[in-house]
PALUMFI-806117 format. One record per residue (C-alpha): y, z, x. Coordinates in Angstrom, 3 decimals, decimal comma, padded with zeros to 6 digits. Example, Ala and Ser with C-alpha at 12.3 -4.5 7.8 and 13.67 -1.06 7.14 Angstrom:
2
+----------+----------+----------+
|        v |        w |        u |
+----------+----------+----------+
| -004,500 |  007,800 |  012,300 |
| -001,060 |  007,140 |  013,670 |
+----------+----------+----------+
***
This chain:
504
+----------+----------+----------+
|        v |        w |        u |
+----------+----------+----------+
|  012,805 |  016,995 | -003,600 |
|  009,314 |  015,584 | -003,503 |
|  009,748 |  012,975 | -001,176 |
|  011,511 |  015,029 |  001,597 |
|  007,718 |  016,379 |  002,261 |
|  007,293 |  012,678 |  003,357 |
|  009,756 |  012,810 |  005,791 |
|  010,527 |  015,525 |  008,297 |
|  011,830 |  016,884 |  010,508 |
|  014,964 |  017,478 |  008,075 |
|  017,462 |  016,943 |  010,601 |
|  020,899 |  015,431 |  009,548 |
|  019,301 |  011,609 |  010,586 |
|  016,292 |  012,134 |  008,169 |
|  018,479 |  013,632 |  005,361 |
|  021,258 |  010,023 |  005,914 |
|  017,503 |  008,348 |  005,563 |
|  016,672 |  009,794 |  002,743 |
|  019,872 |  009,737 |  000,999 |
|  019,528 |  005,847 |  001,391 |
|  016,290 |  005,000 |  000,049 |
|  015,597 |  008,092 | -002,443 |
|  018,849 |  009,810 | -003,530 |
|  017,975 |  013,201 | -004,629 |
|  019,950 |  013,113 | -007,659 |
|  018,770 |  009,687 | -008,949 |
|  019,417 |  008,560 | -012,369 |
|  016,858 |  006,426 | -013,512 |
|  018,763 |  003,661 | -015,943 |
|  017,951 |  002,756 | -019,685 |
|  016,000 | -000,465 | -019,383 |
|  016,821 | -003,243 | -020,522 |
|  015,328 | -005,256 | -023,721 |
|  013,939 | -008,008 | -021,681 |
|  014,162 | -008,186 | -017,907 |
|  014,098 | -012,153 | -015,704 |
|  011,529 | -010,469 | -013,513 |
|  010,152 | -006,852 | -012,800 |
|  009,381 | -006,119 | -009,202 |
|  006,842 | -003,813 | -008,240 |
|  007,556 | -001,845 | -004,830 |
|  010,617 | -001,220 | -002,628 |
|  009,360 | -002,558 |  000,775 |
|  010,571 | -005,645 |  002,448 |
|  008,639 | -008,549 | -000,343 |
|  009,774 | -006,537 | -002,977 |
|  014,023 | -006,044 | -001,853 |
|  013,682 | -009,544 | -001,259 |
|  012,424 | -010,807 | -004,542 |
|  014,765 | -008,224 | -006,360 |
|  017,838 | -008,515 | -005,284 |
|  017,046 | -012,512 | -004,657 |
|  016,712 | -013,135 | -007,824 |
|  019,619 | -010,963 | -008,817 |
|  022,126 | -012,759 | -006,999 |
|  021,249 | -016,240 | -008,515 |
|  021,724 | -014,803 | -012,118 |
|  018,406 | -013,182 | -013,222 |
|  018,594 | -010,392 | -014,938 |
|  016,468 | -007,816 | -012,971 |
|  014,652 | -004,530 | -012,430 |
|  012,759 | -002,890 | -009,195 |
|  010,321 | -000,138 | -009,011 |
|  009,658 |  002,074 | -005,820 |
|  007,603 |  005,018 | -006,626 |
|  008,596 |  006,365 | -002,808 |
|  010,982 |  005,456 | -000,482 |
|  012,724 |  002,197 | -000,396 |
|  012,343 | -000,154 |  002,959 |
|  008,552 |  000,377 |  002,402 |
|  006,491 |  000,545 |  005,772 |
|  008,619 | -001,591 |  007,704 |
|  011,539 |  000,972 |  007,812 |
|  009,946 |  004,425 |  007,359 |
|  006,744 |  004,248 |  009,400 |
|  006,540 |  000,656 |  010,607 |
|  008,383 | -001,756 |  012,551 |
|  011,738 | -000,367 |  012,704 |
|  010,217 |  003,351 |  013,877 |
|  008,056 |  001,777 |  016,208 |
|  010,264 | -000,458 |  018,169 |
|  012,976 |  002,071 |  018,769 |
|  010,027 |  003,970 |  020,524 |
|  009,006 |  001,040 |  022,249 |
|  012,558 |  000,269 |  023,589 |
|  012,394 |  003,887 |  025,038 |
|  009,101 |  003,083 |  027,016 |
|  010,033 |  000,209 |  028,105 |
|  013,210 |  001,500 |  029,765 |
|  011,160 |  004,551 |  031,065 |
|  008,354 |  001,784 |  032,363 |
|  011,549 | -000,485 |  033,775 |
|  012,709 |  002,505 |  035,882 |
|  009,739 |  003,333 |  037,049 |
|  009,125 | -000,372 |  038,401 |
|  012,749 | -000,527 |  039,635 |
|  012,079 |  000,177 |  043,260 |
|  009,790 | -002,950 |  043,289 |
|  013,877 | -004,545 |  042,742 |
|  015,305 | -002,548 |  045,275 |
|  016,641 |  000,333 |  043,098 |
|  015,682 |  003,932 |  043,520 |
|  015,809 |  006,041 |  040,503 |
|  014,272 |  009,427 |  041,600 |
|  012,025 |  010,670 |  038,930 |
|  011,396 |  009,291 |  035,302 |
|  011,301 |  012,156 |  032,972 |
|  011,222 |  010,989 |  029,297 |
|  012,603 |  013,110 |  027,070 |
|  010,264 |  012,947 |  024,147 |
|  012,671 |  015,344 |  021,537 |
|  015,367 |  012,978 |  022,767 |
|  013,628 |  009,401 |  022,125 |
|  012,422 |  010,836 |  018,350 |
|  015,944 |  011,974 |  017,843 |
|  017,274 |  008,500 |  018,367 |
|  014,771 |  006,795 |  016,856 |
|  015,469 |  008,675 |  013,729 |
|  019,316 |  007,993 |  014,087 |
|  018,157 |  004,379 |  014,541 |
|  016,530 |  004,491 |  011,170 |
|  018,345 |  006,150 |  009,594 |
|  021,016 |  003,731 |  010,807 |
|  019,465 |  000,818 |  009,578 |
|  018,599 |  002,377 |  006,450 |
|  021,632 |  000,956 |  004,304 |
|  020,300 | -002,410 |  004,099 |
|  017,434 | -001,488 |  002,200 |
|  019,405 |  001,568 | -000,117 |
|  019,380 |  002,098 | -003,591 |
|  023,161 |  001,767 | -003,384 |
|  022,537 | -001,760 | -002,082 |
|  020,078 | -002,547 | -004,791 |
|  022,341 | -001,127 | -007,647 |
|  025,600 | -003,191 | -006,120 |
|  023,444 | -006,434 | -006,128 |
|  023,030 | -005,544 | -010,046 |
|  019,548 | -004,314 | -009,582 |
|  018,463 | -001,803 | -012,564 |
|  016,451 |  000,615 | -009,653 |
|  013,666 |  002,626 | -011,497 |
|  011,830 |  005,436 | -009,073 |
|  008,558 |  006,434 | -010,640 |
|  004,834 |  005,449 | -010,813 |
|  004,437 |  001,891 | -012,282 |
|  001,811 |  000,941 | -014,457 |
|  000,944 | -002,516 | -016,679 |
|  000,710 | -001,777 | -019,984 |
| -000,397 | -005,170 | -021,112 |
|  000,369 | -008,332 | -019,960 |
|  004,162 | -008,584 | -020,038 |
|  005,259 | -004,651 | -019,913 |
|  004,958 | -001,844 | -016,908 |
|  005,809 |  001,459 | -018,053 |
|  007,204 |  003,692 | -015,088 |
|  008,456 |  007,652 | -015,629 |
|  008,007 |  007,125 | -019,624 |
|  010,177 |  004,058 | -019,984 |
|  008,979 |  000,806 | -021,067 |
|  010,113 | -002,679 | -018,755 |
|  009,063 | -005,824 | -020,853 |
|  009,757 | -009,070 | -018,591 |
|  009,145 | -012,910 | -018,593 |
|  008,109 | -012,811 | -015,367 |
|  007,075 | -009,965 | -012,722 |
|  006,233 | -009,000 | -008,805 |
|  003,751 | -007,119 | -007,277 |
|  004,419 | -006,056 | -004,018 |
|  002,964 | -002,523 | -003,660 |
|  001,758 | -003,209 | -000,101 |
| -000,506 | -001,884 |  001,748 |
| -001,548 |  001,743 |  003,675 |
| -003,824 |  002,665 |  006,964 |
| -007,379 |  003,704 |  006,472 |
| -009,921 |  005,586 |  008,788 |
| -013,252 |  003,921 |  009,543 |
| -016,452 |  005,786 |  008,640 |
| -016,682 |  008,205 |  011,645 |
| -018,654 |  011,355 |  011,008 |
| -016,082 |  014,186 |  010,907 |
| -013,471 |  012,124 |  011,056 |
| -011,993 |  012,957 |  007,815 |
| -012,044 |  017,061 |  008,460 |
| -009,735 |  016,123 |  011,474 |
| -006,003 |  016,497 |  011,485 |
| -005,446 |  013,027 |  012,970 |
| -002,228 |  010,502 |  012,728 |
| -001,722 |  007,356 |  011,390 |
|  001,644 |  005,456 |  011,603 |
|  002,619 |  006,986 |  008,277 |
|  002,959 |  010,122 |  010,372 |
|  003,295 |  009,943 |  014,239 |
|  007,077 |  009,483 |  013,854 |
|  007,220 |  012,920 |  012,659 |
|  006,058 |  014,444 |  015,674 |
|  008,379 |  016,181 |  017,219 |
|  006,529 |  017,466 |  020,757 |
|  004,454 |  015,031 |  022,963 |
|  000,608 |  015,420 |  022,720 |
| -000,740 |  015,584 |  026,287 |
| -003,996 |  013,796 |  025,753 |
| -003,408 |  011,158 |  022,789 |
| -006,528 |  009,657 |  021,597 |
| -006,847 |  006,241 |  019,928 |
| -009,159 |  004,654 |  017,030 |
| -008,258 |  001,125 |  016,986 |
| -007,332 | -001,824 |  019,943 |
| -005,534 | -003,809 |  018,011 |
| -001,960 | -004,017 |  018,133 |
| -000,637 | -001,300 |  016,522 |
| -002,962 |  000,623 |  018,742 |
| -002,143 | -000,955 |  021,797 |
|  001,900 | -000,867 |  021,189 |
|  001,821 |  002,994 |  020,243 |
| -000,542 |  003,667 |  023,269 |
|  001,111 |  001,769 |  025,872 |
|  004,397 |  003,941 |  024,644 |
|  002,662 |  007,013 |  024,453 |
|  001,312 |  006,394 |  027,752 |
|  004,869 |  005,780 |  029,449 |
|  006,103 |  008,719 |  028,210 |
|  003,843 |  010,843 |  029,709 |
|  000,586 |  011,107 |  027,751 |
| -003,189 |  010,585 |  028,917 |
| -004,197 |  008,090 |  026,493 |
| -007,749 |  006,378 |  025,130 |
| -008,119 |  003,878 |  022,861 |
| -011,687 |  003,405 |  021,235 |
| -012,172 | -000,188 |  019,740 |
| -015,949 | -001,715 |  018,947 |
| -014,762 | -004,705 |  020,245 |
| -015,411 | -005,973 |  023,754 |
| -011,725 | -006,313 |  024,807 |
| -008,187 | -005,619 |  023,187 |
| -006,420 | -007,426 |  020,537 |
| -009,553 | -009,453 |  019,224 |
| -007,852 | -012,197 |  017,454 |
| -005,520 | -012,956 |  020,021 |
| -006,352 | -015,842 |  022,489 |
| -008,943 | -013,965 |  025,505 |
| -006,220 | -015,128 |  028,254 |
| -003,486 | -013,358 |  026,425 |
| -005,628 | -010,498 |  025,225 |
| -006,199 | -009,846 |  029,249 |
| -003,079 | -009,863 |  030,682 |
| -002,048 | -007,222 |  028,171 |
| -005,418 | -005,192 |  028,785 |
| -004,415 | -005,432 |  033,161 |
| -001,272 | -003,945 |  032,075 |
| -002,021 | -001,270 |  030,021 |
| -005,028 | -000,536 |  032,657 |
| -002,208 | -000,370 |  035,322 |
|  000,061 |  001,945 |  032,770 |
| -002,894 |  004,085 |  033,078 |
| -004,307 |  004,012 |  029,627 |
| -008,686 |  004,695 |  029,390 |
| -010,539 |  001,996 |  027,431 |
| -013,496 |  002,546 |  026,305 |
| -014,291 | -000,742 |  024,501 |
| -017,157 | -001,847 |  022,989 |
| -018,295 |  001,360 |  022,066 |
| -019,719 |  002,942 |  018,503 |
| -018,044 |  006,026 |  017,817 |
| -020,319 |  008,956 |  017,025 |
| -018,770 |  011,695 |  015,724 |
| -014,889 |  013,050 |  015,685 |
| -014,743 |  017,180 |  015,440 |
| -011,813 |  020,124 |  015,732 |
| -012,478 |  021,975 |  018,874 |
| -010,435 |  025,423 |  019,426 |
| -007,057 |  023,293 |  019,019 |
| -007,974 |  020,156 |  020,555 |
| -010,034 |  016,964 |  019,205 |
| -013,145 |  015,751 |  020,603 |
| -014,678 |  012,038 |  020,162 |
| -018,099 |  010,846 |  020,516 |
| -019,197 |  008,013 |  021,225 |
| -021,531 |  005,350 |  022,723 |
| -020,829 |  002,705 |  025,058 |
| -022,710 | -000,809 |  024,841 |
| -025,530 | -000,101 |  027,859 |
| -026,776 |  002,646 |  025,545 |
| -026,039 |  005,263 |  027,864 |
| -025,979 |  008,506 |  026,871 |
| -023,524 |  010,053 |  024,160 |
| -019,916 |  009,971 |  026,020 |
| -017,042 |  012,294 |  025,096 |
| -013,773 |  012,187 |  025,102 |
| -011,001 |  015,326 |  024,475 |
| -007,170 |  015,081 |  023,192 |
| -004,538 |  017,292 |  021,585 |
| -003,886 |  014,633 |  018,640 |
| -006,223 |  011,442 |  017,432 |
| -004,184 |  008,033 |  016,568 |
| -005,938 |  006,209 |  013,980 |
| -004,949 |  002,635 |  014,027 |
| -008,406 |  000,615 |  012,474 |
| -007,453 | -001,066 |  009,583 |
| -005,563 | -001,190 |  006,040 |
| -005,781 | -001,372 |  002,726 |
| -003,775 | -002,854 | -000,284 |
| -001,851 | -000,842 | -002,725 |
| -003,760 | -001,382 | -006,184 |
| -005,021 |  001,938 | -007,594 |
| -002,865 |  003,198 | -010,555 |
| -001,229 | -000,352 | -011,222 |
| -003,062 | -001,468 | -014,990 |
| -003,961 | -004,581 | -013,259 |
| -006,482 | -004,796 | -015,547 |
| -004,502 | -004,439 | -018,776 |
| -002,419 | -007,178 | -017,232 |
| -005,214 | -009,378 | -016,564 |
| -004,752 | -009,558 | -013,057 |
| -007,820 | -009,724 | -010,782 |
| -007,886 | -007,934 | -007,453 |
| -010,594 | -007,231 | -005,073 |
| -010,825 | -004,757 | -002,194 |
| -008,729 | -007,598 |  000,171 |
| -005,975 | -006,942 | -002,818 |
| -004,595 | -009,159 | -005,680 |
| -005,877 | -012,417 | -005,928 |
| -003,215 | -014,922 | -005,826 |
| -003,654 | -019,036 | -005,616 |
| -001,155 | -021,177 | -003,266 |
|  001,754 | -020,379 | -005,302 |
|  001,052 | -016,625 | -004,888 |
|  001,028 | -016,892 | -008,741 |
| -002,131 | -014,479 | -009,955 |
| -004,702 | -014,651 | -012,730 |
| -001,635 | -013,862 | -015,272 |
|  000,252 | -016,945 | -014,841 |
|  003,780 | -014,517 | -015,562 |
|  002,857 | -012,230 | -012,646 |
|  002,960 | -013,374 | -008,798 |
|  002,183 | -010,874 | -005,745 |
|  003,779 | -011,363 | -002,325 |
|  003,241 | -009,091 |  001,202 |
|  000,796 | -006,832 |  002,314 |
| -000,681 | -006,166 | -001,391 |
| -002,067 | -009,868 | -001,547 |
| -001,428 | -011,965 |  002,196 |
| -003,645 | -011,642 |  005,025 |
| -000,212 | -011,810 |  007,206 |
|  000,807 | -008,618 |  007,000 |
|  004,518 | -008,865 |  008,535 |
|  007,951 | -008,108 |  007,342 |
|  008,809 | -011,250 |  008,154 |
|  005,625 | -012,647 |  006,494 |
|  006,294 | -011,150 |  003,476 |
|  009,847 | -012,116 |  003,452 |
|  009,029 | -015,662 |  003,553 |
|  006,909 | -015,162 |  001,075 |
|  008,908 | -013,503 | -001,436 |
|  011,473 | -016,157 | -001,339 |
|  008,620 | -018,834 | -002,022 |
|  007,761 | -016,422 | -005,178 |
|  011,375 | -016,335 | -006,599 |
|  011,589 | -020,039 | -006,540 |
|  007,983 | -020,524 | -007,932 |
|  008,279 | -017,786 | -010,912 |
|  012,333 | -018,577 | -012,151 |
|  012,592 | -021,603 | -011,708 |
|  009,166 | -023,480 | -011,836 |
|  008,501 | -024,532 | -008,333 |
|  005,780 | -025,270 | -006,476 |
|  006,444 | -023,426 | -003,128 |
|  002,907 | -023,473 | -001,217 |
|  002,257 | -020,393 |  001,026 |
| -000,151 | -022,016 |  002,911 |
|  003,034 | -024,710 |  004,314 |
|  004,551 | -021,727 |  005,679 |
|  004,345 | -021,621 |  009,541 |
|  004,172 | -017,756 |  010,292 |
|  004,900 | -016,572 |  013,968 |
|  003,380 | -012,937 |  015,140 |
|  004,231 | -010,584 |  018,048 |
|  002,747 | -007,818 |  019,625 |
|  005,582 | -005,699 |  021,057 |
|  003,538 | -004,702 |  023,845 |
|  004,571 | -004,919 |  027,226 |
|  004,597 | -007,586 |  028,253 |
|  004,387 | -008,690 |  024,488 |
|  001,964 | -011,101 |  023,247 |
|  003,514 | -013,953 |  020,424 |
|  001,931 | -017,012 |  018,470 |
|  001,875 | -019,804 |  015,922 |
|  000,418 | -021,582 |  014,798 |
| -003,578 | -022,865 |  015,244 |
| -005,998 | -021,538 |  017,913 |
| -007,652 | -024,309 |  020,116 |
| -010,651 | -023,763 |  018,371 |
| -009,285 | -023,408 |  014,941 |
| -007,987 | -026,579 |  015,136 |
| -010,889 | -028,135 |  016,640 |
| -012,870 | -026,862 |  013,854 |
| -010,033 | -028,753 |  011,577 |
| -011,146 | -031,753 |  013,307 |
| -008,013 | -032,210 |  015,471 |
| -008,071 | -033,862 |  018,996 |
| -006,659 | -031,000 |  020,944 |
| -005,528 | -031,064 |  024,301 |
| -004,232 | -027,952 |  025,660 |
| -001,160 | -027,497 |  027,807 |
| -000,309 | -023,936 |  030,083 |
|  002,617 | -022,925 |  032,018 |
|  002,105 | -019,950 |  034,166 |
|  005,170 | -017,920 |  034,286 |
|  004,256 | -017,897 |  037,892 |
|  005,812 | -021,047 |  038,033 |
|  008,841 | -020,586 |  036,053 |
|  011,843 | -019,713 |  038,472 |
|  013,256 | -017,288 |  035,933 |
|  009,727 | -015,160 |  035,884 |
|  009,632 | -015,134 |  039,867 |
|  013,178 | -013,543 |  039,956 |
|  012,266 | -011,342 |  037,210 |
|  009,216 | -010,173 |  038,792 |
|  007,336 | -011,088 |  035,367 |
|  004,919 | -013,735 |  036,288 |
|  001,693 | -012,211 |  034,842 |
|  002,107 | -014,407 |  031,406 |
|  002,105 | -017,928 |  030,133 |
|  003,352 | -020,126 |  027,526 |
|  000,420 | -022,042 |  025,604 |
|  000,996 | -025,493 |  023,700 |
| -001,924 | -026,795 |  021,968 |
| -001,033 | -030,532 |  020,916 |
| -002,601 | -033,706 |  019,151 |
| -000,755 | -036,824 |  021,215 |
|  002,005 | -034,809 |  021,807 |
|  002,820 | -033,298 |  018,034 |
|  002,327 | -029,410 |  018,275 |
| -000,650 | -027,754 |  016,617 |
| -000,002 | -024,060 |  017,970 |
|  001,493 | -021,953 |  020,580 |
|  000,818 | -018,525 |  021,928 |
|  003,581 | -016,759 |  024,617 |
|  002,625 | -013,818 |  026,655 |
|  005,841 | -012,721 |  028,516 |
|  008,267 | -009,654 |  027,972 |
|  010,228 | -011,414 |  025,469 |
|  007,448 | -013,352 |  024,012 |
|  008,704 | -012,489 |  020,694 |
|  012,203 | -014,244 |  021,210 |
|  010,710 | -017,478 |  022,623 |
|  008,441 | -017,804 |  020,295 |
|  010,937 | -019,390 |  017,751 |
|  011,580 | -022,652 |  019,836 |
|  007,609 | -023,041 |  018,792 |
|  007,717 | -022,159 |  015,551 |
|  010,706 | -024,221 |  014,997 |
|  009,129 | -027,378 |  016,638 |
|  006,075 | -026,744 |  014,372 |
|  007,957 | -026,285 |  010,868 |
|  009,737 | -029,151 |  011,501 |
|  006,941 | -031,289 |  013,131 |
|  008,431 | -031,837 |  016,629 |
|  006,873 | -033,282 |  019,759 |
|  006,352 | -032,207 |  023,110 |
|  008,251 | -035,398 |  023,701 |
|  011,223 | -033,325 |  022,104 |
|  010,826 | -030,122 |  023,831 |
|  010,823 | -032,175 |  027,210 |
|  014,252 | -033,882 |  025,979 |
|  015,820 | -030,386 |  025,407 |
|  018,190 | -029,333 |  027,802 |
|  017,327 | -025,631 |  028,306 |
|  019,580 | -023,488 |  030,296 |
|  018,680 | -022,651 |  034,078 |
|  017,266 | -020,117 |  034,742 |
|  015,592 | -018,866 |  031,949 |
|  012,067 | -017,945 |  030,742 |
|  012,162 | -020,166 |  027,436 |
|  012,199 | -023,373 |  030,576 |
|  008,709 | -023,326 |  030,150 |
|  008,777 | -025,094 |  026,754 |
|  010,270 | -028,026 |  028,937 |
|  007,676 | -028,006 |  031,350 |
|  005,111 | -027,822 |  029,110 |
|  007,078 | -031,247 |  027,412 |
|  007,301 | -032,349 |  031,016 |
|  003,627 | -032,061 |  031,635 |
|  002,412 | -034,103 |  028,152 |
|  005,346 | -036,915 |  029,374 |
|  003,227 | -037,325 |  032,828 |
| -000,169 | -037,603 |  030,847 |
|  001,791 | -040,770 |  029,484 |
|  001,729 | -042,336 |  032,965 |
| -001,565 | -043,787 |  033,238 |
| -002,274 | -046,078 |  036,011 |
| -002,120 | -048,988 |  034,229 |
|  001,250 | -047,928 |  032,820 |
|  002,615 | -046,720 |  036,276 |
|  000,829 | -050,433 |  037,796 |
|  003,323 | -052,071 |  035,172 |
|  006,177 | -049,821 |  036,638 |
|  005,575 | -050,428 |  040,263 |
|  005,533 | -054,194 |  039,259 |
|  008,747 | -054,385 |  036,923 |
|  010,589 | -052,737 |  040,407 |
|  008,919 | -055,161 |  042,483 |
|  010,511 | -057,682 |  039,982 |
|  014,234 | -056,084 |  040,024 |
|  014,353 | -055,375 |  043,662 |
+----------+----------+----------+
***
């Protein structure tokens, strides 16, 4: 089987896996005369728009040329986080005397944490199978797709002719242009999870945060890691204060950065990689040696081989162009996820896909830019927001005024031992504008935010909340606490003090 080179090794978890999302013996049906809506690609956007429109009546069909579950569940989130839960408990027992508990000595087990992370997988793996798709009266088609002309794909020689159809190819990791790079055996995320022995010295292209999630991990379990990122400090696009606190902690986990540097050249040495580079003071030419190179810099869309042309779609090098309704240059085809958004998350393209459904059968004018997207970085502690940036929505011409709760002053942090974080509320007159977490759960609290913002609540509201003592997500009312004090100005609290004066 073809795609069983994709996935290894071929122990019983991988084979459940692959059972799931590309049975072996695979039929592909006989189309249809006229399909509702063609969907083009298996992942997370394209399950959701399939079998979406399937259960409201549409008559439909769904193209994976791979495995179904797309990043997300073979070499994406779902991979990633079960490694991440393993470093985190290996980092927990390590920090467990600080609580009073001895443990002895942490010894990951790195053949052990792969195994269950491919059980895990493999686990999950139903909810995106081609049984799944075919109960939910899916007609599943695995195969290359191509457009044909405007209102037909043709995928392993049979013809699909629809009313209405959905890109959603994705996306896939690229290398930047180091020298040498490409004549070295190096890892992306579309194969780290097949490794099967810990590298010793892990090397990293790339400080955003699939780089810093998979080195922090890599690090607790034993590994001398680098990352390598031009810019001046990790995670770039995150808000500095956040983008610190993680960078302390992965400096304390004992990860090397070397940031802000311009990588020279990448070359095999006698079994080991070496990378070149030079840091900002223009010193000289620094070098740095590991058994395996990570390379998390970038992606790129999923358009070669689709006919977008003989569609009449138009697509660039960011991917297909789509307007507000994610509805393309042919008004019958739409394109949701990683193949067309510049939010690249499941969740993301989930959203998304329902908006498409709704927009394509059915004539409505779902706008992607009215969804609120939240983000997380599962880094430890994680980093989560929604939302606008202070200066973002300065530049929208909003009168911000920014609110901050340490978790050093949230009781449920201080018993935790977990008060290097915050919770961030940037407001105009009390209606939230954006919110960025760092804490260990950041990713859980960050839906009281998004929430308040999709449904335009106040601080006001937040304050008014009775949250649960002691817990971390308290912050949200101290941050509405702290905007219901601004209230009290003196002239209001002079009116106050008189009123008592008055009733005494």
């Amino acid at each position: 089987m073809a795609e069983a080179a994709r996935v290894s090794p071929l122990d019983e978890a991988n084979l459940a896996l692959l059972d799931a999302v590309h049975p072996a013996d695979w039929v592909n049906p006989e189309p249809r005369a006229v399909y509702d809506l063609v969907v083009v690609g298996g992942g997370t956007a394209g399950l959701v728009s399939a079998v979406g429109a399937a259960g409201l009546g549409a008559r439909v069909a769904l193209v994976e040329r791979h495995l179904l579950g797309g990043d997300c569940l073979n070499v994406g989130c779902v991979p990633s986080k079960a490694l991440i839960r393993s470093a985190r408990a290996a980092a927990d027992a390590r920090r467990a005397p600080r609580l009073g508990v001895n443990v002895g000595a942490v010894e990951p087990d790195f053949g052990a944490i792969m195994r269950r992370m491919r059980e895990r997988r493999a686990g999950i793996s139903p909810n995106d199978s081609a049984q799944r798709v075919q109960a939910a009266g899916v007609d599943l088609f695995f195969g290359d797709a191509t457009f044909t002309n405007a209102r037909t794909i043709e995928v392993a020689g049979s013809a699909l002719r629809f009313n209405r159809a959905v890109v959603a190819t994705g996306g896939r990791p690229t290398a930047p242009p180091v020298p040498g790079l490409a004549d070295v055996d190096y890892l992306t995320n579309e194969t780290l999870f097949s490794l099967t022995e810990l590298p010793p010295r892990l090397l990293v292209i790339g400080g955003g945060p699939i780089g810093c999630e998979l080195a922090q991990a890599f690090a607790h379990f034993g590994s001398a890691v680098t990352i390598f990122d031009q810019a001046p400090h990790l995670l770039p696009r995150e808000d500095p204060d956040a983008a610190a606190v993680v960078q302390r902690r992965l400096m304390a986990d004992g990860v090397r950065l070397e940031l802000g540097v311009t990588l020279v050249e990448a070359v095999g040495d006698h079994g080991e990689i070496c990378v070149r580079f030079e840091r900002p003071n223009g010193a000289d030419i620094a070098e740095a040696r590991g058994d395996r190179l990570l390379v998390a810099a970038g992606r790129a869309p999923n358009v070669e081989g689709l006919g977008l042309d003989a569609a009449g779609v138009s697509s660039s090098k960011r991917g297909v162009t789509v307007n507000d309704r994610l509805q393309t240059s042919n008004r019958r085809i739409y394109a949701v996820g990683d193949v067309s958004s510049p939010f690249q998350f499941t969740h993301a393209a989930d959203a998304m896909a329902r908006a498409a459904i709704q927009n394509a059968l059915f004539y409505g004018r779902r706008r992607a830019s009215a969804l609120v997207i939240p983000w997380c970085t599962y880094t430890d502690p994680e980093v989560a927001h929604v939302g606008l940036y202070e200066q973002e929505a300065r530049q929208r011409g909003h009168d911000v005024q920014t609110i901050t709760v340490e978790l050093a002053d949230v009781d449920r942090a201080v018993i935790d031992d977990e008060t290097d974080g915050f919770v961030r509320v940037h407001h105009e007159r009390g209606r939230l504008l954006g919110c960025t977490i760092v804490a260990s759960h950041a990713g859980e609290l960050i839906g009281e935010a998004t929430f308040a913002l999709t449904h335009r609540h106040t601080l006001s509201d937040l304050s008014s909340t009775i949250h649960p003592y002691p817990t971390q997500a308290e912050a949200f009312r101290k941050a509405g606490d702290q905007y219901r004090r601004s209230l009290l100005t003196a002239r209001v609290r002079g009116f106050m003090e008189r009123y008592f004066r008055w009733t005494r």
